[in-house]
DRENVO-785845 format. One record per residue (C-alpha): residue number from 1; chain; x, y, z. Coordinates in Angstrom, 3 decimals. Example, Ala and Ser with C-alpha at 12.3 -4.5 7.8 and 13.67 -1.06 7.14 Angstrom:
[pator 1, 'A', [12.300, -4.500, 7.800]]
[pator 2, 'A', [13.670, -1.060, 7.140]]
//
This chain:
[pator 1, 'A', [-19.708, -67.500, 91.882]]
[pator 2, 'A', [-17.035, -66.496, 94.184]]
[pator 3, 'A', [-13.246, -65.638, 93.571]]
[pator 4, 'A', [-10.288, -63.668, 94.036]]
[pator 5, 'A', [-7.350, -62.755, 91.801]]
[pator 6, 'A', [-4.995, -59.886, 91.160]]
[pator 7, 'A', [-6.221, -56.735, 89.700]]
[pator 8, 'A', [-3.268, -56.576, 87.186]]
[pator 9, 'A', [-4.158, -59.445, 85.958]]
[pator 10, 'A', [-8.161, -58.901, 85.776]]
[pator 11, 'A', [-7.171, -55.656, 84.422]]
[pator 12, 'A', [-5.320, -57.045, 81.523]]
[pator 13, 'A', [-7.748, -59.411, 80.242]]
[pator 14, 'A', [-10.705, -56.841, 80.474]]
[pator 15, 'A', [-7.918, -54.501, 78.381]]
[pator 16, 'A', [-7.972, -57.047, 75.521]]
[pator 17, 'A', [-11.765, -58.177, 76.303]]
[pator 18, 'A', [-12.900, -54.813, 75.522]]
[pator 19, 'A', [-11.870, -54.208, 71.634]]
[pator 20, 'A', [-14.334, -57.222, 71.044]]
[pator 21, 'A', [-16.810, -55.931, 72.728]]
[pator 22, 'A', [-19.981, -53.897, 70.700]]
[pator 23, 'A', [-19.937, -50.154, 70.843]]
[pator 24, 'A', [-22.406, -47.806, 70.113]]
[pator 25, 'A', [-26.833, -47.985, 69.922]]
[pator 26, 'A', [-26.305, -52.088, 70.288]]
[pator 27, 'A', [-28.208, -55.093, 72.319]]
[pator 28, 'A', [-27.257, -54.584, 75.852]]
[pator 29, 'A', [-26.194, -58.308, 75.791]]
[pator 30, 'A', [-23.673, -57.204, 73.806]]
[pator 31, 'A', [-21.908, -54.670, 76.050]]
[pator 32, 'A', [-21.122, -57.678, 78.585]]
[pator 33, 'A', [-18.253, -59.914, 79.333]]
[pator 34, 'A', [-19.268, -63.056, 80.168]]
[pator 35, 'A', [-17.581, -64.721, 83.151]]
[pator 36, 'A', [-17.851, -68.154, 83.885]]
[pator 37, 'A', [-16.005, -69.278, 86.904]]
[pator 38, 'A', [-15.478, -73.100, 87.657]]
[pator 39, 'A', [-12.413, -75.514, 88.341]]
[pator 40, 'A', [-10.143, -74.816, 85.320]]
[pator 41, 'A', [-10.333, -71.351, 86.449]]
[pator 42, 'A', [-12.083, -68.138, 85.467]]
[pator 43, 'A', [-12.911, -67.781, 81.502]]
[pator 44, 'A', [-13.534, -64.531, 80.270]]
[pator 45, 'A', [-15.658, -64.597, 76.868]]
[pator 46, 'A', [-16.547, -61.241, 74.825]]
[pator 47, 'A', [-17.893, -60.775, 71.554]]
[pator 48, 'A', [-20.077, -58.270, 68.863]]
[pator 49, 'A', [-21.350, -60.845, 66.486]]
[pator 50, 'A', [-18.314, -60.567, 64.580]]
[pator 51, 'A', [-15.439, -62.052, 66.464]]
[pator 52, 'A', [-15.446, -64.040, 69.790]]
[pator 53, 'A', [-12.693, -63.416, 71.912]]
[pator 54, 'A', [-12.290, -66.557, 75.399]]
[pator 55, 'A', [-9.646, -65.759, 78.052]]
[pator 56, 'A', [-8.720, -68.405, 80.580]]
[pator 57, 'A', [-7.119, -67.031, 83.476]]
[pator 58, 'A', [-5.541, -69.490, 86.265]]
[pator 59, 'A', [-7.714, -67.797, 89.514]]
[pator 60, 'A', [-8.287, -70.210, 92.622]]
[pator 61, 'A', [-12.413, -70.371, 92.726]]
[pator 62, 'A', [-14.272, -70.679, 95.664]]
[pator 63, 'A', [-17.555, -71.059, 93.820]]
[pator 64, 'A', [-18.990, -71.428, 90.558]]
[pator 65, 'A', [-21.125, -69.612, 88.382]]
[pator 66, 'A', [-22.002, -68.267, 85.218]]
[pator 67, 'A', [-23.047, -64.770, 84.874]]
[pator 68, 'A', [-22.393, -61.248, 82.554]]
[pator 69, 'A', [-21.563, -58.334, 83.301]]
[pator 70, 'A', [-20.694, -54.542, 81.697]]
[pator 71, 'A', [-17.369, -54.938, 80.577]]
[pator 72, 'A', [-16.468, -51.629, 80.397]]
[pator 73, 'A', [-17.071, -50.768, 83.890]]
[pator 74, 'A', [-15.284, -54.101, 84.698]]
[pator 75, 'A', [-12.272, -52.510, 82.061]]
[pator 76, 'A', [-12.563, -49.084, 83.818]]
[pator 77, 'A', [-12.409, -50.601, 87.462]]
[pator 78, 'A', [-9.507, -52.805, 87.326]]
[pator 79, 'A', [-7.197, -50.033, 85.259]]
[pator 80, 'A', [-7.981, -48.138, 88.894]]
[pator 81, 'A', [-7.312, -49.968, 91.576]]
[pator 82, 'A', [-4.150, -49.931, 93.259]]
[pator 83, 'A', [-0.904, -51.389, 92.213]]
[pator 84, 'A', [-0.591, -55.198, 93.549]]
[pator 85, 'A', [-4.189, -55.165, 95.090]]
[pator 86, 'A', [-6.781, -58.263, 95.348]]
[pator 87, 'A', [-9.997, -58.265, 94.376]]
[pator 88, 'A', [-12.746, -60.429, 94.828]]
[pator 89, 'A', [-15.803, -60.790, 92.778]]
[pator 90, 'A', [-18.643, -62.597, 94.625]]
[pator 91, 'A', [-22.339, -63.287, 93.001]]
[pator 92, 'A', [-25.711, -64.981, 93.876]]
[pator 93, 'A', [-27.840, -65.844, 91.307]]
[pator 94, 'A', [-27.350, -64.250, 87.655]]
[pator 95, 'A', [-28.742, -60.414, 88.394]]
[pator 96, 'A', [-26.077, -59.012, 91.240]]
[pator 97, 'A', [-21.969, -58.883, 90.787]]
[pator 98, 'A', [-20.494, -57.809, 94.162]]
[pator 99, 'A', [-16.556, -56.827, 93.990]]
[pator 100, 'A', [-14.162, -55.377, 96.697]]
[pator 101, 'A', [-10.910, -54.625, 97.109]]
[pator 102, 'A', [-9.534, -53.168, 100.011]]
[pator 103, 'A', [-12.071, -50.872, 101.352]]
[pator 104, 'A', [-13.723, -50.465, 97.928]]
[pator 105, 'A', [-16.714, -51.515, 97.374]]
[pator 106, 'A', [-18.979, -52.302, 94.137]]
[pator 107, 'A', [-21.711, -53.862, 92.716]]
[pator 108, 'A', [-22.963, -54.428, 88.858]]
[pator 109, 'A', [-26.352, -55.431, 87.844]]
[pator 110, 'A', [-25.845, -58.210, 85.724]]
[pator 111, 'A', [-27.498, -60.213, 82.526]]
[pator 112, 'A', [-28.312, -64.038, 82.029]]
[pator 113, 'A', [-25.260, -65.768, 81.007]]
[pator 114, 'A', [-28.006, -67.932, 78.833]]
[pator 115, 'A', [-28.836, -64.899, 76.622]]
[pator 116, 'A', [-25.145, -64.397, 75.974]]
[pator 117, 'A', [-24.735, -65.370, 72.320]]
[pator 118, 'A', [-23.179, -68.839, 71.948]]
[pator 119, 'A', [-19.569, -68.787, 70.614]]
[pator 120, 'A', [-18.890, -69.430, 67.097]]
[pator 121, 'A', [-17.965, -72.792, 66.492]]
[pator 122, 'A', [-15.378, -73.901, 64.422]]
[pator 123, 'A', [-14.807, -77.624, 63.269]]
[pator 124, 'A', [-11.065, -79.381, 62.977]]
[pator 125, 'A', [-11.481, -78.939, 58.841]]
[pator 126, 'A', [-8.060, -77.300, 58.338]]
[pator 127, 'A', [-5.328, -76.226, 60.677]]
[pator 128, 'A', [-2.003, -75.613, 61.241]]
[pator 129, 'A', [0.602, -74.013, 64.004]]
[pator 130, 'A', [2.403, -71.334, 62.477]]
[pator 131, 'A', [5.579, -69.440, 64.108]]
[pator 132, 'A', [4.162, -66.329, 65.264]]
[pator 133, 'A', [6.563, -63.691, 64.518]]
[pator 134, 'A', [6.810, -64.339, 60.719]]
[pator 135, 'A', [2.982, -64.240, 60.696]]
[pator 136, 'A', [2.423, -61.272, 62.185]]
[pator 137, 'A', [5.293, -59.566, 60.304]]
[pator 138, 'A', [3.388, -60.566, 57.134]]
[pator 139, 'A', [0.009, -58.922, 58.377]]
[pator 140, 'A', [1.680, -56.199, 59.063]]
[pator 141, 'A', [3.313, -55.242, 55.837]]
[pator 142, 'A', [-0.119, -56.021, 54.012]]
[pator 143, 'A', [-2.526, -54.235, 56.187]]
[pator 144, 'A', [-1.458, -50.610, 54.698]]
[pator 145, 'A', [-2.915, -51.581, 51.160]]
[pator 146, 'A', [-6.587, -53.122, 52.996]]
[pator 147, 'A', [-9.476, -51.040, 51.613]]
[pator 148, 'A', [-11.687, -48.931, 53.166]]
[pator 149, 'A', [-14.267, -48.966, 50.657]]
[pator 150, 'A', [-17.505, -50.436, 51.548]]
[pator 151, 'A', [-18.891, -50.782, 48.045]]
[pator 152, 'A', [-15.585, -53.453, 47.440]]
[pator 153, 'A', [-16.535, -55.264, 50.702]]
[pator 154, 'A', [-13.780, -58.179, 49.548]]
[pator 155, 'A', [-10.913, -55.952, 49.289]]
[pator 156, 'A', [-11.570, -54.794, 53.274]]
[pator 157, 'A', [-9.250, -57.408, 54.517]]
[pator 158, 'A', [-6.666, -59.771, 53.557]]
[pator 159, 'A', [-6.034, -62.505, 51.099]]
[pator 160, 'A', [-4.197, -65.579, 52.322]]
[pator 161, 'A', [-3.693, -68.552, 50.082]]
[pator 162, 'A', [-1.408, -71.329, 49.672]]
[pator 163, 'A', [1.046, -71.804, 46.785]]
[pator 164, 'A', [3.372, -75.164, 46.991]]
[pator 165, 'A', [5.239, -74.973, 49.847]]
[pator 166, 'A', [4.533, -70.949, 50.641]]
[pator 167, 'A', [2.121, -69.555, 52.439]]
[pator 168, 'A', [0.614, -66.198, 50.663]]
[pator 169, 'A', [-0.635, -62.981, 52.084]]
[pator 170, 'A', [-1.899, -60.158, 49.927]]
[pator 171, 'A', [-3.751, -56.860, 50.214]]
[pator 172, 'A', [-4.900, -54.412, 47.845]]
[pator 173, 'A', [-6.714, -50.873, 47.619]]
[pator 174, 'A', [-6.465, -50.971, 43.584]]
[pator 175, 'A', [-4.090, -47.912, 44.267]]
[pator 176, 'A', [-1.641, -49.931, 46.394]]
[pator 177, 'A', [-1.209, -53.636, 46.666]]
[pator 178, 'A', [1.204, -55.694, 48.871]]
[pator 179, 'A', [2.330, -59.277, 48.606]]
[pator 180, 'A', [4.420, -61.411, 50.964]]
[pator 181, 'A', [5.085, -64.801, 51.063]]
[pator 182, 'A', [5.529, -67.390, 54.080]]
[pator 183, 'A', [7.059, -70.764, 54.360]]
[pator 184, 'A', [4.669, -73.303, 55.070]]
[pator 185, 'A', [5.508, -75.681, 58.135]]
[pator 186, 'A', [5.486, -79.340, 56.570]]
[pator 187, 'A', [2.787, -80.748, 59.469]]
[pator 188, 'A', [0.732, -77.751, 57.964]]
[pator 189, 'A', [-0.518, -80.498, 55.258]]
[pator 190, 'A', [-3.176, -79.144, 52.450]]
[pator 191, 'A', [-3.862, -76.001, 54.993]]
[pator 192, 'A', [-4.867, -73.494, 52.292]]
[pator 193, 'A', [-3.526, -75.356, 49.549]]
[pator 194, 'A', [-4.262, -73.802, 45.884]]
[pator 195, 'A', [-3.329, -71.171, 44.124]]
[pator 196, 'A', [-3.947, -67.384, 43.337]]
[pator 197, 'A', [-7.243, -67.462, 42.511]]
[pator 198, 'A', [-7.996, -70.527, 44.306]]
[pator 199, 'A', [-12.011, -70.831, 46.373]]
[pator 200, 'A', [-9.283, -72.406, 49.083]]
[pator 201, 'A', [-7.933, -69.376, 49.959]]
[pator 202, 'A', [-9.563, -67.046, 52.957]]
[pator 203, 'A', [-10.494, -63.213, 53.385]]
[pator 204, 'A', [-9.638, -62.048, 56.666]]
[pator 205, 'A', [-11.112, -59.124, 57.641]]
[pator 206, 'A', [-9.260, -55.881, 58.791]]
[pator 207, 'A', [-11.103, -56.054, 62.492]]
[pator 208, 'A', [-9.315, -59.431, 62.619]]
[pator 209, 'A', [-5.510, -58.117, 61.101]]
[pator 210, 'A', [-5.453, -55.617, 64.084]]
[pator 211, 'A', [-6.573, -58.067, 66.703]]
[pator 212, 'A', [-4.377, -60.541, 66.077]]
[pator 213, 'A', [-1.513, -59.304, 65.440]]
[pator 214, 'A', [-2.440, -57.558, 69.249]]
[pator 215, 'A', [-3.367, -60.866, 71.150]]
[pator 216, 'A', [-0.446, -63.280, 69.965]]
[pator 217, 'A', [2.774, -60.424, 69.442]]
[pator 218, 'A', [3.916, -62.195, 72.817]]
[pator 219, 'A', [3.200, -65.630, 71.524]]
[pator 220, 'A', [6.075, -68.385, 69.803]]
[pator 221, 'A', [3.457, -70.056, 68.236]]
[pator 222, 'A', [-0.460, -69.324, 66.933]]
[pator 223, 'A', [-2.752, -72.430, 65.904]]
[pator 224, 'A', [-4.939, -71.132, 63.024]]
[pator 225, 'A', [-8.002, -73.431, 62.043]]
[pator 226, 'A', [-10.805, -72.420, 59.611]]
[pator 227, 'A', [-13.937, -74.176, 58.965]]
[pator 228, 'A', [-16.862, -72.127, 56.774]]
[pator 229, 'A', [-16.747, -68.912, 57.229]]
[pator 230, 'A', [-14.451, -68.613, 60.373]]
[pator 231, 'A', [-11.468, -68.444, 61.493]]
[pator 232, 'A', [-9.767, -69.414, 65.201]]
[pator 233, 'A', [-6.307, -68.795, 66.271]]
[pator 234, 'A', [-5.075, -69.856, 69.256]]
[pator 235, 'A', [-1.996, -69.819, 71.646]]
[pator 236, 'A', [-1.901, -70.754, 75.301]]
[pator 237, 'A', [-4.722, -69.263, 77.223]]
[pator 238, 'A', [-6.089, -66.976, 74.593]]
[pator 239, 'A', [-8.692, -68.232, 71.795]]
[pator 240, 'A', [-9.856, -65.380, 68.595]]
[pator 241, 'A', [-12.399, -66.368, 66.617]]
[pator 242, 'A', [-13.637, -63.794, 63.695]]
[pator 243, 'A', [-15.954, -64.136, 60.786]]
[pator 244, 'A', [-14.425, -64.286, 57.409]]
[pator 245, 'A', [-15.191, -61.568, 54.417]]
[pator 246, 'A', [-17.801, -63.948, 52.755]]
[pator 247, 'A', [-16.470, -62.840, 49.089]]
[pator 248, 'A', [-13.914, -63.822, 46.164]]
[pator 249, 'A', [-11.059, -61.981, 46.213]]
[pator 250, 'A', [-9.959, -61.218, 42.467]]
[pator 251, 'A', [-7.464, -62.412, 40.685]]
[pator 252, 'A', [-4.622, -60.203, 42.181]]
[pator 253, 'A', [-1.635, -61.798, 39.799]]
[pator 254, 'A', [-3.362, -60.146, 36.668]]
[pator 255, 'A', [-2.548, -56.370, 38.762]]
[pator 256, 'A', [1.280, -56.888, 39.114]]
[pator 257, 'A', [2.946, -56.316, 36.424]]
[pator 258, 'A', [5.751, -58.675, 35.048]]
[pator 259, 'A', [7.892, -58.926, 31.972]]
[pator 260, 'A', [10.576, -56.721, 30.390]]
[pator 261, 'A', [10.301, -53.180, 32.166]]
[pator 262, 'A', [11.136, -49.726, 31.083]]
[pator 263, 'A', [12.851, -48.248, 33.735]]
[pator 264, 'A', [14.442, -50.071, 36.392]]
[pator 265, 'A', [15.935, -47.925, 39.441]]
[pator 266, 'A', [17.755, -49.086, 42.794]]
[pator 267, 'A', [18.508, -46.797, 45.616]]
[pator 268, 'A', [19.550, -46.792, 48.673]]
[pator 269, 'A', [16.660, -46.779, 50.749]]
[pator 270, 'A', [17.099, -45.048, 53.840]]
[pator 271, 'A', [18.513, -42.123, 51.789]]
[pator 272, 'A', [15.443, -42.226, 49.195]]
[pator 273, 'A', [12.969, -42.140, 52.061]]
[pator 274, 'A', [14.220, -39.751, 53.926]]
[pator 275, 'A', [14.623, -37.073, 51.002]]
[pator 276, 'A', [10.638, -38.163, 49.986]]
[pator 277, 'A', [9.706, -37.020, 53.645]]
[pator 278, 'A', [11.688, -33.752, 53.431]]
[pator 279, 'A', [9.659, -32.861, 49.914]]
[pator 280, 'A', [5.941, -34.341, 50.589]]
[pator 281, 'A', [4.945, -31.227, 53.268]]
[pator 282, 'A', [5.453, -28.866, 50.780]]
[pator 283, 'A', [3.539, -31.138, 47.910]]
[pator 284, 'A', [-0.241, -29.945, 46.576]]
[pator 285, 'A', [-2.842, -32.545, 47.766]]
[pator 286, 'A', [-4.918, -34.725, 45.770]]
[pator 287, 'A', [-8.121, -33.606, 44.935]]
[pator 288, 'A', [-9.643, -36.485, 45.294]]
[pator 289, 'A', [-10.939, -36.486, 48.998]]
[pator 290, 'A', [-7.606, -38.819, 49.582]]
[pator 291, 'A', [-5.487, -35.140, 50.633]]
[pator 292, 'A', [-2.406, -37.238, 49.008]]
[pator 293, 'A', [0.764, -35.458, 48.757]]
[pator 294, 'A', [1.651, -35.896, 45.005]]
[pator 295, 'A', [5.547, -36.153, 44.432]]
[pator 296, 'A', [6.881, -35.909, 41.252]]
[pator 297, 'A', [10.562, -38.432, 40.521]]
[pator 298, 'A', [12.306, -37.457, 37.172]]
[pator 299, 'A', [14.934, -40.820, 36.724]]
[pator 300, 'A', [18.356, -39.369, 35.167]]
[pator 301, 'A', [20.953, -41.775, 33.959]]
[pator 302, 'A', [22.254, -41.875, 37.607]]
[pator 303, 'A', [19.900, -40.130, 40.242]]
[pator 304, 'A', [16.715, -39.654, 40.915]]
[pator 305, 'A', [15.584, -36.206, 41.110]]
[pator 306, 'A', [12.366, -35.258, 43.764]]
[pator 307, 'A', [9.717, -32.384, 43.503]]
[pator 308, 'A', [6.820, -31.230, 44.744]]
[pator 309, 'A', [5.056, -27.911, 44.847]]
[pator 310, 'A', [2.029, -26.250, 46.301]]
[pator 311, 'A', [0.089, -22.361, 46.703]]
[pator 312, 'A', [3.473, -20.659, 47.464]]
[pator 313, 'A', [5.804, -23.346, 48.459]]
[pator 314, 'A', [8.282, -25.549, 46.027]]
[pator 315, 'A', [10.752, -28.223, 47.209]]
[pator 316, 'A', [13.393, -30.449, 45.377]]
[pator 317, 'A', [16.049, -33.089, 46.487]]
[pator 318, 'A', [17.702, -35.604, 44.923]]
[pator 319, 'A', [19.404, -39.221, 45.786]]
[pator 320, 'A', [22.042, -41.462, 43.791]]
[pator 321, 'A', [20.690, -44.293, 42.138]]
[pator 322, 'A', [21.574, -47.002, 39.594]]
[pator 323, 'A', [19.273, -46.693, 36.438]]
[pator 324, 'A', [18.736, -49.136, 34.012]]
[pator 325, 'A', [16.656, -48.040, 30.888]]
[pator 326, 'A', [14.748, -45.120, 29.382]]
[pator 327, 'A', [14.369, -41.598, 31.797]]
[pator 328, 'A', [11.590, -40.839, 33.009]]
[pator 329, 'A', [8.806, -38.474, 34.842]]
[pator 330, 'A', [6.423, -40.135, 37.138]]
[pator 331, 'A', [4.535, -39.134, 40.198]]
[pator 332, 'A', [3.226, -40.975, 43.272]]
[pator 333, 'A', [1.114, -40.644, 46.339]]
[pator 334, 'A', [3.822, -39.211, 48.725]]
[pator 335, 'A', [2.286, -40.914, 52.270]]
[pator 336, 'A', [2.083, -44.586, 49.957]]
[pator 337, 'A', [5.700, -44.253, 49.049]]
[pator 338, 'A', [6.912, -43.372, 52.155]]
[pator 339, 'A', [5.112, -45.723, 54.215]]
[pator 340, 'A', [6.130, -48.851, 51.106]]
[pator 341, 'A', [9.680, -47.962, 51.922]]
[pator 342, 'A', [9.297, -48.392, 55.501]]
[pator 343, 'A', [7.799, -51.589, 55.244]]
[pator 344, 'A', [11.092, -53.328, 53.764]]
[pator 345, 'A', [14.360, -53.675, 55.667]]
[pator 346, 'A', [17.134, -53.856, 53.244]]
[pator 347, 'A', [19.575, -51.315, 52.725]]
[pator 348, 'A', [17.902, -51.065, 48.922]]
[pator 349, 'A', [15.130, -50.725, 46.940]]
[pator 350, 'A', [13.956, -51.659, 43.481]]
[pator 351, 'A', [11.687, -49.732, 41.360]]
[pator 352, 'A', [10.470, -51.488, 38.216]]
[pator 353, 'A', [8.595, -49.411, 35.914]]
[pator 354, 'A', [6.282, -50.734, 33.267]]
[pator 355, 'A', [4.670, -49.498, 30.417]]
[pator 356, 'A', [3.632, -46.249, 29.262]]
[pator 357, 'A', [1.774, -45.594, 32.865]]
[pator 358, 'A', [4.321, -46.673, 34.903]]
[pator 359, 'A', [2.947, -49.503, 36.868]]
[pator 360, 'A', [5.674, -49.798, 39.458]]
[pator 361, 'A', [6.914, -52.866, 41.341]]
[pator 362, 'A', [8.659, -52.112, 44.588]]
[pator 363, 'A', [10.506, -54.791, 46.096]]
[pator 364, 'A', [14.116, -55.675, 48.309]]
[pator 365, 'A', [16.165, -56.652, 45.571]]
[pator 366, 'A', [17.892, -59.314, 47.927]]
[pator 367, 'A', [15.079, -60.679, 49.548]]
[pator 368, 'A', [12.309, -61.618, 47.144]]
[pator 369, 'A', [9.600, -62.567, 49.537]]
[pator 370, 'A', [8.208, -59.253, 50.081]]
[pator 371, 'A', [6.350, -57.057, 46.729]]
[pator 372, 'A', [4.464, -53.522, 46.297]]
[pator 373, 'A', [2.765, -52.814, 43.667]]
[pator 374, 'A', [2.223, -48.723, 43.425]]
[pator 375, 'A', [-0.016, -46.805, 40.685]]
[pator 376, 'A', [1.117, -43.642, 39.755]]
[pator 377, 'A', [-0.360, -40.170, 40.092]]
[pator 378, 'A', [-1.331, -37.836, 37.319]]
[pator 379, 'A', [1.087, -35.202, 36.899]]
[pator 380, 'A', [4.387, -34.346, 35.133]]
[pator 381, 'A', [7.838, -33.199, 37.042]]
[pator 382, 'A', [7.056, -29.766, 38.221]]
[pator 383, 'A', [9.335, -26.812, 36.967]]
[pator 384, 'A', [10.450, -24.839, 39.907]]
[pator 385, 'A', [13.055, -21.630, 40.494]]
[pator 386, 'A', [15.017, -23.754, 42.865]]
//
């Protein structure tokens, strides 16, 4: 193997090699990029059993080869070299990396490339190419309500589906859950065709939210294919494949809550948010190894009033708000709220209240492709001196 290419660009493929590359006590296979240089160019493949991640770069070689080597030292040396410098990697054989760049000098002891593991394969079953911006948008308004709980393996991830024409992402915590729906291209076909609780829809694990929506931000478009188990999007140069959540997703329809509500309040949303962040530092935490900041709304006939208290601290503020129905108390995690109202863009929210809990859908009432679905907190409206 012998080559040369810029150490910008080196150093920005090892800077999105790395996150798929095993950390910790691990196989020392694992650790390594693999590089294998030839006449397309110089492919970059990294992976920890989990997801695969292949980089093409467009590098004149002088000389193939196969080889792996640490990619963290690989990470670490091309984030140092100088700005607009060369460097060429040179290798004999499979065991000895040489590098150099200017006067710099280097050398890595390297593995097999035949005891790298072989890259996940997944077959043409079902594909499409969706516009990236709306896609990643989506992920990104779910991912707050992905679990962390390893015992509900299935709910550490998120639910896409198809329904008609509309592409559906969903995520829930069973304390939070968020819903958003994407238009379908037409050439997309029967790509996850079915319905909520459809066996055609796909868990995509949290690992695989973050990466993605890293990797293709810069991208128009993003091919996604699945096949059993996996799941491969791809754009340009760059090619992610990830492991599914093998799991069934529940049926996430029978948590939102529909029907005539009880209260139903609109506010403006900047204001409402704003006023929630001024109250939750002085709010008591949950007890509940969550460290929630519990605010307390009491709904008048035309505002919404906001408290919170804690061991020798009480707040209160209060917005405008249209109100249709009965008053009431209710209290929420303060960091859900706030970071629900963030995730919509309209200059309003809705708050639909149901039942004698309070079951509360959040959504933009001018835009109805977005939903949050918030449980409420134990407590009543605090009485304070304020």
């Amino acid at each position: 193997m012998q080559l040369t290419l810029d150490s910008a660009v080196l150093s920005r493929a090892m800077s999105r090699a790395k996150r798929t590359v095993a950390t910790g006590d691990t196989i020392p296979i694992l650790t390594t990029a693999l590089l294998e240089a030839g006449d397309d160019g110089l492919t970059i493949v990294t992976t920890d059993t989990q997801a695969w991640l292949r980089q093409r770069l467009e590098v004149q070689v002088d000389g193939a080869g196969r080889l792996a080597a640490d990619a963290r030292k690989l990470t670490d040396l091309a984030a140092r070299l100088p700005k607009g410098s060369q460097i060429a990697l040179k290798a004999k054989g499979s065991t000895d990396l040489r590098l150099t760049s200017g006067r710099s000098r280097f050398r890595l002891l390297t593995f097999d490339a035949a005891d790298f593991p072989v890259e996940a394969s997944v077959g043409p079953d079902r594909g499409a190419t969706l516009d990236t911006a709306p896609l990643l948008e989506a992920l990104d308004f779910v991912a707050p309500s992905m679990s962390r709980e390893e015992t509900r393996y299935y709910l550490n991830g998120c639910y896409l589906h198809g329904s008609g024409d509309r592409l559906v992402v969903v995520a829930t915590d069973s304390h939070s859950l968020r819903k958003i729906d994407l238009a379908k291209p037409e050439a997309a076909g029967d790509f996850l065709q079915g319905g909520e609780a459809s066996a055609d829809g796909v868990i995509l694990p949290r690992h695989a939210l973050s990466e993605v929506c890293s990797l293709f931000r810069d991208q128009g478009e993003v091919t996604v294919t699945l096949s059993e188990g996996l799941a491969r999007f791809s754009a340009g140069d760059l090619v992610y494949t990830t492991r599914l959540v093998d799991g069934s997703f529940p049926d996430y329809a029978r948590a939102i809550p529909s029907g005539e509500a009880d209260t139903v309040v609109e506010v403006q949303r900047e204001a409402f948010r704003n006023a929630l962040a001024r109250i939750a530092p002085f709010a008591e935490v949950a007890g509940d190894g969550t460290r929630a900041p519990i605010v307390a709304l009491r709904v008048g006939e035309d505002t919404v009033r906001i408290a919170a208290t804690s061991t020798g601290a009480e707040a209160c503020d209060e917005v405008e708000a249209a109100v249709e129905g009965q008053g009431r108390d209710i209290a929420y995690n303060g960091a859900y709220l706030i970071a629900g109202l963030d995730s919509f863009k309209g200059p309003r929210v809705r708050i639909t209240m149901h039942g004698s809990d309070g079951i509360s859908r959040i959504e933009d009432p001018d835009a109805g492709d977005r939903l949050m679905v918030l449980m409420p907190r134990r407590g009543g409206f605090p009485e304070t001196k304020l």
